[in-house]
N, C-alpha and C positions, 0 to 999 in steps of 0.2 A: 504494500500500500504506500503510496506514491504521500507524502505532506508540502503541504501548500508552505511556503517560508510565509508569506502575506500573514496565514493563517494564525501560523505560530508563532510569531511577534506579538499576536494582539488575542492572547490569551483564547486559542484556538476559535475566534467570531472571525466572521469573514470582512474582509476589508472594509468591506460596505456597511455594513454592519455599525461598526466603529464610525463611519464616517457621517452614518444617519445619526448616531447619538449624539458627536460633538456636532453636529449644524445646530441639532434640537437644543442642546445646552446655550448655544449662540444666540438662538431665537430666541428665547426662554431670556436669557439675559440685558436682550435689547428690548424686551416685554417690558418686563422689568424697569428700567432705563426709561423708558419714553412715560412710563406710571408715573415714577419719582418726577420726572420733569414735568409732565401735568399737575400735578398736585403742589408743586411749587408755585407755576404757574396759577391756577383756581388760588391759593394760601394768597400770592399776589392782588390776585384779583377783588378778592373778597376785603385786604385791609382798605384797599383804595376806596372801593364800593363802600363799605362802612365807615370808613376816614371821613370822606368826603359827606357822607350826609350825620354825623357828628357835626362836624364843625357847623355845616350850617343851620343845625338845629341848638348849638351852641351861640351863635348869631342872636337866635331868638330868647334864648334862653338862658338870663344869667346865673340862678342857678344849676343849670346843668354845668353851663363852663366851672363853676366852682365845683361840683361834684368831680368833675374831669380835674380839675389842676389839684386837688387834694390828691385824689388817686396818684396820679404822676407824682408829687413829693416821695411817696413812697412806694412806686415800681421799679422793679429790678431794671434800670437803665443803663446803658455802658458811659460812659462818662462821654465820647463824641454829644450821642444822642442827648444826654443831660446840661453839656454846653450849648449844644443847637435850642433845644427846647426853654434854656433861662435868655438866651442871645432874643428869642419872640415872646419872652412875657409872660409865658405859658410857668415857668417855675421862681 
């Protein structure tokens, strides 16, 4: 009985074999991938959409604006963001 070398390199499955699995993992990975980047994407999406109608219901409303700038005294800010946010009044 004659052995494939192909065969026996790759834990006796046929080349092919092997080759459908890692495409599959390949696929599987840029699934994956392009999830993560939507959902970063929509995460985007969603502060802007809520940013945006905040502020201008903070427009109308000066207790809310104080409810929001208490909040911010004490959120987990990185300091950029905590010099941005006292540079407009906000802190």
């Amino acid at each position: 009985m004659e052995v494939d070398m192909r065969e026996a390199t790759n834990g006796g499955k046929p080349a092919s074999i092997t080759r459908q699995k890692a495409n599959m993992k390949a696929a599987l990975k840029e699934i994956e991938r392009r999830r993560r980047e939507q959902e970063r994407t929509d995460k985007t999406q969603l502060e802007s959409i809520i940013g945006s109608a905040m502020l201008a219901a903070m427009e109308r409303n000066a207790e809310l604006k104080v409810t929001v700038q208490r909040t911010l005294q004490t959120a987990d800010l990185s300091r950029p963001n905590r010099a941005f946010l006292k540079s407009k009044g906000w802190l």
